[in-house]
KESE-916570 format. One line per field, with one value per residue (C-alpha): residue number from 1; chain; residue in one letter; x, y, z. Coordinates in steps of 0.25 Angstrom, whole numbers. Layout:
BEGIN
mardren	[NUM/...] $
nuvo	[A/...] $
drendren	[A/...] $
xx	[X/...] $
yy	[Y/...] $
zz	[Z/...] $
This chain:
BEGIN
mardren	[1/2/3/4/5/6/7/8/9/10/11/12/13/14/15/16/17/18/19/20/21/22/23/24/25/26/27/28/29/30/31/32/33/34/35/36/37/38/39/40/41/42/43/44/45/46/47/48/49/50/51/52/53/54/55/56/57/58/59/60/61/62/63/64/65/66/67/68/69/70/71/72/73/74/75/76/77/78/79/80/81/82/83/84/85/86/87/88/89/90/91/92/93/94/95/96/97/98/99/100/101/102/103/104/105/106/107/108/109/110/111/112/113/114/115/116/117/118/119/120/121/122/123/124/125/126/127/128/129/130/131/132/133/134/135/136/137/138/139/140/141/142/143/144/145/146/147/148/149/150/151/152/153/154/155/156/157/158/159/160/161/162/163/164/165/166/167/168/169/170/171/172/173/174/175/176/177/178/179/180/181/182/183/184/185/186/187/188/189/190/191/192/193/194/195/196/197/198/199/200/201/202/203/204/205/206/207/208/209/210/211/212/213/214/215/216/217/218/219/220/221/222/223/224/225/226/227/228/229/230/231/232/233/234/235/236/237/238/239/240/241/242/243/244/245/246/247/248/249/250/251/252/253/254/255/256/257/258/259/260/261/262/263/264/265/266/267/268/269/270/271/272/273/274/275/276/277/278/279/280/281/282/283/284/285/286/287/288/289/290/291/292/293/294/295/296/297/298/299/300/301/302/303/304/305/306/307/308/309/310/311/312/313/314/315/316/317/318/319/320/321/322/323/324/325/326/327/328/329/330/331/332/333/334/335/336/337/338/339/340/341/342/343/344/345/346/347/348/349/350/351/352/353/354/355/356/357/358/359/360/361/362/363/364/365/366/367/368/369/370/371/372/373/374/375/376/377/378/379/380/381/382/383/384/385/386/387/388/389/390/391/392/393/394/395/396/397/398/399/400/401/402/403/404/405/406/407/408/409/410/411/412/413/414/415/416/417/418/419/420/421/422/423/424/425/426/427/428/429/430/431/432/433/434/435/436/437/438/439/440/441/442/443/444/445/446/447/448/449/450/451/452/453/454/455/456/457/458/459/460/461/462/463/464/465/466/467/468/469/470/471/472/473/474/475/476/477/478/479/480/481/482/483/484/485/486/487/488/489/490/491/492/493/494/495/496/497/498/499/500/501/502/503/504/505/506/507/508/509/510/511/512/513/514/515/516/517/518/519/520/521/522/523/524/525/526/527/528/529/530/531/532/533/534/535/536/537/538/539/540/541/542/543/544/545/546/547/548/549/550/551/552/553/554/555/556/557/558/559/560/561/562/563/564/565/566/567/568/569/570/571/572/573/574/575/576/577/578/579/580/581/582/583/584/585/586/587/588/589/590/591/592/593/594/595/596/597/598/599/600/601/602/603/604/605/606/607/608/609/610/611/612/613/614] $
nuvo	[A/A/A/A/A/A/A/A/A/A/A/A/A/A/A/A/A/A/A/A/A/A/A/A/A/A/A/A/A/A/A/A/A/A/A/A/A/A/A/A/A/A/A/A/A/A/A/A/A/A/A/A/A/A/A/A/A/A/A/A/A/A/A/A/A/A/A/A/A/A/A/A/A/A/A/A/A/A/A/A/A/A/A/A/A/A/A/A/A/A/A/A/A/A/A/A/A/A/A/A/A/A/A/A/A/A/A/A/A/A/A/A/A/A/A/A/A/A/A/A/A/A/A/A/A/A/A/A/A/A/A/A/A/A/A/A/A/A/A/A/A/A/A/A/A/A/A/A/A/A/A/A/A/A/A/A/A/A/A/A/A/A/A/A/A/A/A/A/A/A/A/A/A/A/A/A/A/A/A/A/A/A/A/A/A/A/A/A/A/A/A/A/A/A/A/A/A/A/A/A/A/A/A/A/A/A/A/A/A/A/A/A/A/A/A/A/A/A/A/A/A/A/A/A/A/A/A/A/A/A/A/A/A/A/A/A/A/A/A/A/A/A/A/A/A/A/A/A/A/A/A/A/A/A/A/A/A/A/A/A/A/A/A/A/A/A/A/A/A/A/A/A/A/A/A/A/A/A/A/A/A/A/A/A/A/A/A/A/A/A/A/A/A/A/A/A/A/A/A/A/A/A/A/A/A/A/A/A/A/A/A/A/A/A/A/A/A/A/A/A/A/A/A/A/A/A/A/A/A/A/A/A/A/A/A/A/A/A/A/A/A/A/A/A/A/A/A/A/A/A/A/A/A/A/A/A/A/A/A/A/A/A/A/A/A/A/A/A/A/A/A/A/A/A/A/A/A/A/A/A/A/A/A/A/A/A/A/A/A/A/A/A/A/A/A/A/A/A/A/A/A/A/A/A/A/A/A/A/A/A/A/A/A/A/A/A/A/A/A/A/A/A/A/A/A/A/A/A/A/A/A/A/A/A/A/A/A/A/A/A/A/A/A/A/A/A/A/A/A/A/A/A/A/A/A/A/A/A/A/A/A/A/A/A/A/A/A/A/A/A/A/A/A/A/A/A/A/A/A/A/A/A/A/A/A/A/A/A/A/A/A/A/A/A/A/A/A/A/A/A/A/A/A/A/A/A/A/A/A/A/A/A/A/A/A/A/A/A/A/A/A/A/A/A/A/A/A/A/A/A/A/A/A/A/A/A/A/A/A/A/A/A/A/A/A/A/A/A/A/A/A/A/A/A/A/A/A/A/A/A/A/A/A/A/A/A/A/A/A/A/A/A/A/A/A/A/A/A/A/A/A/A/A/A/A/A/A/A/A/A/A/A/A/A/A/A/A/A/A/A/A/A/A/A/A/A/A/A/A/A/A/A/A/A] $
drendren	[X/X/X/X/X/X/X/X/X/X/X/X/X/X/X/X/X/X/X/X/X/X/X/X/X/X/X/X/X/X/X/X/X/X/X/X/X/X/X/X/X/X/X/X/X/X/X/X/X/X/X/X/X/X/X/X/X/X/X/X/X/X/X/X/X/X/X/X/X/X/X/X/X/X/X/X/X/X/X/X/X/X/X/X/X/X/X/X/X/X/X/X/X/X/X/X/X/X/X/X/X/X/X/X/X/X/X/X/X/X/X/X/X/X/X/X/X/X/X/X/X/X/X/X/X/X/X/X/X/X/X/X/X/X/X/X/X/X/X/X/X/X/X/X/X/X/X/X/X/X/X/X/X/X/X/X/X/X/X/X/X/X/X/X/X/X/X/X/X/X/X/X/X/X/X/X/X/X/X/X/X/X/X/X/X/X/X/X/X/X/X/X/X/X/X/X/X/X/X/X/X/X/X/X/X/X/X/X/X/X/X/X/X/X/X/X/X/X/X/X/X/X/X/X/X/X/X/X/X/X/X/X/X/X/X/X/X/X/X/X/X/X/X/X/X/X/X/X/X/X/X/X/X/X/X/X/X/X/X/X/X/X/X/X/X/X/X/X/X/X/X/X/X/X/X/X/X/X/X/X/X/X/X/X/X/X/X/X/X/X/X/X/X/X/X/X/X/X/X/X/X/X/X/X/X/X/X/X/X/X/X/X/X/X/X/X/X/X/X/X/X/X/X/X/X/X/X/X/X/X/X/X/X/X/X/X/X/X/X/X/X/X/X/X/X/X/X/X/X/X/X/X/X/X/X/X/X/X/X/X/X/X/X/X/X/X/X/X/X/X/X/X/X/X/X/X/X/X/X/X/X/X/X/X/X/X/X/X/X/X/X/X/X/X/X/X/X/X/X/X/X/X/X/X/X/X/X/X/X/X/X/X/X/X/X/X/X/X/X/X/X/X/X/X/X/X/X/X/X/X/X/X/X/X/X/X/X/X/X/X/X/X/X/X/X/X/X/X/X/X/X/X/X/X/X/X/X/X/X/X/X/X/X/X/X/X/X/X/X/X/X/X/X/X/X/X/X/X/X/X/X/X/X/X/X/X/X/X/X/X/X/X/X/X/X/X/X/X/X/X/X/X/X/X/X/X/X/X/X/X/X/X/X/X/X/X/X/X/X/X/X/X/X/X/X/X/X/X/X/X/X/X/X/X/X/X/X/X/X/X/X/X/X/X/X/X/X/X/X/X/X/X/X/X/X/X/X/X/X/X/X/X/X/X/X/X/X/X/X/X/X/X/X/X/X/X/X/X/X/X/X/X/X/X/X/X/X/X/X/X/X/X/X/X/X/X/X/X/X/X/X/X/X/X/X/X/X/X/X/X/X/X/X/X] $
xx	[-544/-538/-536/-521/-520/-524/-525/-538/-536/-545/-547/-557/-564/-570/-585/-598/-600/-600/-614/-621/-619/-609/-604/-588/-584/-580/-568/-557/-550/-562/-563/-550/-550/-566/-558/-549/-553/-567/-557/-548/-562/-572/-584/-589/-588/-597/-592/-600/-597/-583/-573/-574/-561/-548/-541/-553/-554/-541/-542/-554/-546/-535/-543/-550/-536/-534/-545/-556/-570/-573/-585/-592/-607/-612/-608/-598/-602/-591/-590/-578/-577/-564/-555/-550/-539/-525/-534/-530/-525/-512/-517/-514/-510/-502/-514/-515/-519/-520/-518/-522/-511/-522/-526/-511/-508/-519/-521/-504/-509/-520/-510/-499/-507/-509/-498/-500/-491/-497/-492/-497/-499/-502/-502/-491/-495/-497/-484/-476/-481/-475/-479/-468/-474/-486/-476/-468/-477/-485/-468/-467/-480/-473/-477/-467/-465/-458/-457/-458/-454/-446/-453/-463/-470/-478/-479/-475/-476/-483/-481/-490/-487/-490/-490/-490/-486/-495/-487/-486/-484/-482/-487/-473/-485/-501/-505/-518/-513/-501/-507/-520/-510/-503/-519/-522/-511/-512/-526/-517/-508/-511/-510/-512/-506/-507/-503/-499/-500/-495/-506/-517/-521/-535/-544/-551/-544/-545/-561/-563/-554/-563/-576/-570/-569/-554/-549/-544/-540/-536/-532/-525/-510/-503/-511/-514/-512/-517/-515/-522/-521/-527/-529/-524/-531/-546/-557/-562/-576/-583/-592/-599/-593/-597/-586/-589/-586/-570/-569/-556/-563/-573/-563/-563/-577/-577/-565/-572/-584/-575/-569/-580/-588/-603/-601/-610/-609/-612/-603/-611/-605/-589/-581/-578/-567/-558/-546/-550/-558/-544/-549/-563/-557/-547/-557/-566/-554/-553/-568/-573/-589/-590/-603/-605/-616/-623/-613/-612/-604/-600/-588/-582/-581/-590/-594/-602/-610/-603/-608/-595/-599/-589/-582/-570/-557/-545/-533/-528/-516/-520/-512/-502/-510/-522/-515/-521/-535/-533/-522/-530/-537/-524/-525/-538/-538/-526/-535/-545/-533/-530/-544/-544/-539/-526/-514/-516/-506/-508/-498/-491/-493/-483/-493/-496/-483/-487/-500/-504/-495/-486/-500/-493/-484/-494/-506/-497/-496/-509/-511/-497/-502/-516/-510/-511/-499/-496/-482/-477/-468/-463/-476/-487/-493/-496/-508/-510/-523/-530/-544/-543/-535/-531/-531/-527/-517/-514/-514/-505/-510/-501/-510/-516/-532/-533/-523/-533/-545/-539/-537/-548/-555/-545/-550/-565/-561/-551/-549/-544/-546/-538/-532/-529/-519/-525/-539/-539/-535/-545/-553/-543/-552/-564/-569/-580/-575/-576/-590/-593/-587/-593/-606/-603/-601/-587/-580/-570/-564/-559/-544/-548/-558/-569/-578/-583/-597/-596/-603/-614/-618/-623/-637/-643/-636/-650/-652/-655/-660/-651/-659/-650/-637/-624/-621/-629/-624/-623/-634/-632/-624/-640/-646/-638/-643/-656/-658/-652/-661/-674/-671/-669/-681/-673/-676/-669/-664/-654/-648/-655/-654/-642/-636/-631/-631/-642/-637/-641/-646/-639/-625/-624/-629/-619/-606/-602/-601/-595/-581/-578/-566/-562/-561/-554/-558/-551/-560/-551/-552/-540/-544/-560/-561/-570/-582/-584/-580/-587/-601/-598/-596/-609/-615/-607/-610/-626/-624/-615/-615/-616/-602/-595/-585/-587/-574/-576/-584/-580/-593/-607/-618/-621/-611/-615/-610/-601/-592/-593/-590/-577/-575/-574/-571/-583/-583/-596/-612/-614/-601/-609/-622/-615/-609/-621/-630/-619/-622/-635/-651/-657/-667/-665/-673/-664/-652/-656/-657/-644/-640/-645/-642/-627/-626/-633/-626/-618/-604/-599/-609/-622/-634/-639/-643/-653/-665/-669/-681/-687] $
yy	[93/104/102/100/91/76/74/69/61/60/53/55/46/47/52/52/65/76/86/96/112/114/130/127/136/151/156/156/168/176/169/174/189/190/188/194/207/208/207/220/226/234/229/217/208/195/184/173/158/161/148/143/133/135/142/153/151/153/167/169/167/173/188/185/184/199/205/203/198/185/176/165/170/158/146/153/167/175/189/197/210/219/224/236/235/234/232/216/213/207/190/184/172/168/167/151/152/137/132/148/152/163/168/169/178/186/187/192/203/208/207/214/227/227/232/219/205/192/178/169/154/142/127/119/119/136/138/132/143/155/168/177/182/189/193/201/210/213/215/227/232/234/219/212/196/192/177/167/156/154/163/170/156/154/157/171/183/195/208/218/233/244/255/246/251/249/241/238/224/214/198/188/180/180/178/183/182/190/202/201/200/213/219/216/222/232/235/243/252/265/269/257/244/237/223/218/206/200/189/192/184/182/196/193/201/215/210/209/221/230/222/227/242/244/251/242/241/230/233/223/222/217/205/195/205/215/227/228/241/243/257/254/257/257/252/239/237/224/216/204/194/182/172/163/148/147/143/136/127/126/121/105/103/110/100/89/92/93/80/69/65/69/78/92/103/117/127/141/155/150/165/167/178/178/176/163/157/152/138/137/144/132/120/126/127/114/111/112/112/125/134/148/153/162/171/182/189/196/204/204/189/182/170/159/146/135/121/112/99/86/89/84/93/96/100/113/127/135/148/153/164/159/153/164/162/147/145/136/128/122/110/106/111/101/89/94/94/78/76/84/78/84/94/104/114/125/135/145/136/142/147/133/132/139/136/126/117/118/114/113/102/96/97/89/80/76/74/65/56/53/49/64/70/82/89/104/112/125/129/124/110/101/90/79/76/62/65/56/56/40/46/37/45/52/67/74/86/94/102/108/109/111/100/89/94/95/79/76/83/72/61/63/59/51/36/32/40/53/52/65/64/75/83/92/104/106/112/124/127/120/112/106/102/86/88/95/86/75/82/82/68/67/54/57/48/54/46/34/29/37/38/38/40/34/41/31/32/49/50/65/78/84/95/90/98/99/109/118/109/119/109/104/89/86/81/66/63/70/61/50/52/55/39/32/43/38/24/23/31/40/54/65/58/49/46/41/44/37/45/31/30/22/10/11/0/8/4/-7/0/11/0/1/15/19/19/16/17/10/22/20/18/25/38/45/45/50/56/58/71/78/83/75/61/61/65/54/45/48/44/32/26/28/21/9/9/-6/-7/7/5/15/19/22/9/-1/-9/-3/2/15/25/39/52/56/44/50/63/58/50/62/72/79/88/95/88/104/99/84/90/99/85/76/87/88/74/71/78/81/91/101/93/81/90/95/81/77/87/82/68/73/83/73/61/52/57/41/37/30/31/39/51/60/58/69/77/82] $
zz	[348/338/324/326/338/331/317/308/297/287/274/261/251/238/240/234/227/236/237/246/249/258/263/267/279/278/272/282/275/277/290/294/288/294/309/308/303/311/324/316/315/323/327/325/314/310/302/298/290/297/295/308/305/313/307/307/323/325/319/328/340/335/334/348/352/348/355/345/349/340/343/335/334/327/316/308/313/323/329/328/334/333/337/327/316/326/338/341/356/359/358/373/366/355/341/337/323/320/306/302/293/288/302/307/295/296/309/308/300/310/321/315/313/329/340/346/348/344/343/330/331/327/323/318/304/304/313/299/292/287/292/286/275/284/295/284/278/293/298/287/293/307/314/322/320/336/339/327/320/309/297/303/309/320/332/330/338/329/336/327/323/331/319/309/293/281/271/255/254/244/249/242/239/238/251/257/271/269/263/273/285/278/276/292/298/288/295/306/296/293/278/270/269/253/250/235/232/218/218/224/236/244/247/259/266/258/256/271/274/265/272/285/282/278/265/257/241/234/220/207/209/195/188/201/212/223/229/243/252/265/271/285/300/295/306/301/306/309/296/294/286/279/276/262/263/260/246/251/260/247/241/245/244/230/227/232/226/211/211/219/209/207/219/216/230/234/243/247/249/244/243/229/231/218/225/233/221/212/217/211/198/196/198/188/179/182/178/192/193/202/201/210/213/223/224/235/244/257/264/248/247/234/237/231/230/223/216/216/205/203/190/182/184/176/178/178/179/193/189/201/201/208/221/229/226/228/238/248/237/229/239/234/221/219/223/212/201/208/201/192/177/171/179/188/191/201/202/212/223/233/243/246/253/264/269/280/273/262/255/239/245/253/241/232/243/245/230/230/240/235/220/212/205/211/209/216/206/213/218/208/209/198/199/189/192/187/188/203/215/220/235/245/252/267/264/273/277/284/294/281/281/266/264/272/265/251/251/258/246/238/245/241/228/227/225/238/250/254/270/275/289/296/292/308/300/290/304/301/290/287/299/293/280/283/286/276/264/272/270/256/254/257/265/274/285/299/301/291/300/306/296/281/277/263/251/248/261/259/258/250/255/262/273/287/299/310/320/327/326/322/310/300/294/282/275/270/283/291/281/285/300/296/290/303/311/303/302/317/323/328/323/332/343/338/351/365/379/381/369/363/348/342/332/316/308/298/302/292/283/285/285/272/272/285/290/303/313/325/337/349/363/372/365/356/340/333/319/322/319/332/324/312/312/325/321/310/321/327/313/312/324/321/307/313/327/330/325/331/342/352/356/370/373/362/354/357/350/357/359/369/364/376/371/358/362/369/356/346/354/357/369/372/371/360/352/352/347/335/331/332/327/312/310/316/314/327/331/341/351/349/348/363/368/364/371/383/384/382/390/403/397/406/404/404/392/403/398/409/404/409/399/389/397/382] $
């Protein structure tokens, strides 16, 4: 199952303060620019803390697709090795870039810069945007658009220049993915090709550029602008790169953190690049608690520790002149002026209009519909913020990643829970953000019915042992586990031969504070997301299995893991492990066993299994 084919509906409830030090994934930007410049360069290149969401993959497959050799060397560590500025092979097939509007545009630049044809693609949500503002300036440099739709959209035919001209362009509009588009295909002119830009927009591109090798200067351009040229046909050479954590997937925990009371977190190794910090200015404007420290850096990117403490916010002006520094976080940051006390306005808004959504719309939306005042005038957005949000509304979502998290953000606060109709997209960008706010505290609920482990049932945030498993659980939900291991006897193997679940006498202990939906039979289980709700399962049927209905066999107290497996989804015994082994502490002798019994298991759920030889 992809992200698009069945939606996941999720809902939020007001938590218990949230705690604990979290690292949110890399920074898709760099992400993105690390790719796609390692596959322009020669040699190879090493990124590590890559965004391994979606939209990033899609990239990934996208440059394999032009000849470069891209493998994945470990957790959030890749390969690329390239193939030379202009050296991309004709794609065999059209390039599917998902809900990547980033990747399409970048990745337009690169080709445009090659004598090659290519194809662009993608979902229904990226098909409805426009693509004529990057086409333009890559035409003027000798690129050819064939096939497409109505302005500039996908699916288009790119045919790239074969003596392509350096340009002096001016972007209509700050945009970081217009003037690297220009920069990329650039790369293939000779002479130099400068970009001016009126407001200056993200540097990622010009920092990584310079990281790579090429001759590039950036230089002030009136009072809020920059002048960027690039020295055209260099040879890019192959670098390490770390990616920081993405201070705009930061961003919700951080928000979450500000308006749930008592709640006190860290976040390691956040960028603090001027031009993508707007967000963290305006909440301490706002009289947000938010310490750096540990500051460091790598391939020309700060970054930083942060301490995010609960505080009382205010309302307050975001000048127009700070959108590009922030224009991913005015989602959340207008749930933080819902809370805040007083008026926010932010202003010059009008790149919100074209994004995964029409995300200025959309934003006031979600507010509207969960009781907060919120009103467009032109392209600014006015929030009359109470100090409190009532919730209880259905957030629309529109395909948009940042549109589900921001109101799943509102919900953790809020006096009545915030539904969300779809939350499958926020894989494009930060596929383990319900894990990870649930391992800070937060409640959430998979399609209203799945499951909610409430806040006075968390136990101490503490560090539990794991072995060799991939993913280490959080620690009250391993603390959880750990008391239901101890009061049973059952230390590290929690299942027996049979592979049935043993029952807990904590299950009516755990009543009050679980919710639990009726499944149905015939094995399918709309809105359970694959990873998460069903490893929640696997506690929930642990803390009240006497009264779980097995969907495939109807009242029982032992439920095999194949019939699991064919509940949520699961296809392979490793992918089984990985899950079990996020929720569950077992050694590496146990984890071996449980190997076993599933991979000799009989395949219709007996109890004939070979027995365990160690």
């Amino acid at each position: 199952m992809t992200y698009s084919d069945q939606p996941t509906p999720l809902e939020a409830r007001s938590s218990g303060p949230l705690t604990g030090k979290v690292r949110v994934p890399g920074d898709k930007s760099i992400s993105h620019r690390a790719l796609i410049l390692g596959a322009l360069a020669v040699g190879e290149t090493r990124v590590s803390g890559l965004l391994e969401g979606e939209d990033v993959l899609n990239t990934a497959k996208a440059m394999r697709a032009l000849g470069a050799k891209v493998e994945r060397s470990g957790n959030f560590a890749w390969s690329v090795r390239g193939v030379g500025v202009a050296g991309f092979a004709p794609p065999e097939a059209p390039l599917d870039f998902g809900n990547s509007g980033t990747g399409c545009r970048l990745v337009m630049g690169a080709v445009a810069g090659c004598p090659i044809t290519a194809i662009f693609d993608g979902d229904a949500s990226l098909r409805g945007r426009p693509m004529r503002r990057v086409l333009d300036p890559l035409e003027l440099m000798g690129a050819k658009v064939g096939a497409a739709k109505e302005g500039g959209r996908l699916p288009l035919t790119l045919n790239g220049a074969r003596d392509p001209l350096p340009v002096l362009y001016r972007t209509p509009v700050a945009s970081a993915q217009i003037k690297s588009a220009v920069l990329l295909a650039g790369l293939s002119a000779p002479g130099v090709t400068t970009v001016i830009e009126t407001e200056a927009s993200r540097d990622h591109t010009e920092l990584m550029l310079k990281h790579f090798g090429a001759q590039i200067v950036s230089t002030r351009e009136g009072s809020h602008g920059r002048k960027i040229a690039l020295t055209g046909q260099p040879e890019l050479h192959g670098a390490d790169v770390v990616v920081p954590a993405d201070p705009s997937s930061a961003a919700f925990p951080i928000v979450a953190a500000l308006i749930v009371e008592g709640s006190d977190i860290v976040l390691s190794d956040i960028m603090t690049n001027p031009l993508r910090t707007g967000l963290f200015t305006t909440l301490r404007e706002m009289g947000a608690s938010i310490e750096e420290s540990h500051a460091r850096g790598d391939a020309g990117e700060p970054m930083a520790q942060f301490r995010v403490r609960a505080s009382r916010l205010r309302g307050v002006e975001v000048p127009p002149e700070r959108a590009p520094s922030m224009i991913d976080e005015y989602l959340v940051l207008a749930v933080a002026a819902a809370f805040a006390e007083g008026t926010t306005i932010m202003r010059g808004l009008q790149e919100l209009r074209v994004k995964e959504s029409d995300r200025l719309e959309a934003t006031a939306a979600m507010l509207r519909v969960n009781g907060v005042k919120a009103e467009i005038s032109g392209d600014d957005m006015i929030v009359e913020g109470k100090g409190h949000v009532s919730g209880d509304g259905l957030v629309a979502t529109h395909m948009d990643h940042r549109i589900a998290m921001s109101a799943l953000v509102m919900g953790l606060a809020s006096d009545k829970p915030v539904k969300v109709d779809d939350t499958a997209f926020i894989a494009t960008s930060f596929p383990d953000f319900i894990p990870m706010m649930r391992g800070l505290g937060a409640i959430a609920v998979y399609g209203g019915s799945a499951l909610m482990l409430a806040s006075n049932f968390r136990f101490a945030t503490e560090d539990v042992d794991v072995s060799e498993l991939e993913h280490p659980l959080p620690g009250w939900l391993a603390t959880v586990v750990d008391e239901i291991a101890k009061e049973n006897g059952w230390l590290d193997d929690w299942f027996n031969d049979g592979v049935a679940f043993h029952l807990s006498p904590l299950a009516d202990r755990a009543l009050d504070h679980l919710e639990f939906g009726t499944f149905p039979r015939d094995g399918t289980s709309p809105g359970l997301a694959v990873s998460v709700p069903s490893a929640e399962y696997l506690l929930a049927l642990k803390l009240k299995a006497a009264r779980v209905t097995d969907p495939l066999r109807g009242e029982t107290e032992r439920l095999d893991i194949l019939n699991l497996m064919q509940v949520v989804g699961i296809s392979t015994v490793e992918d089984a492990i990985v899950l079990l082994g996020r929720y569950f502490p077992v050694s590496a002798a146990s984890s071996e066993k449980q190997r076993f019994l599933l991979k000799n298991m009989n395949r219709k759920g007996g109890n004939d299994a070979p027995k365990y030889p160690g």
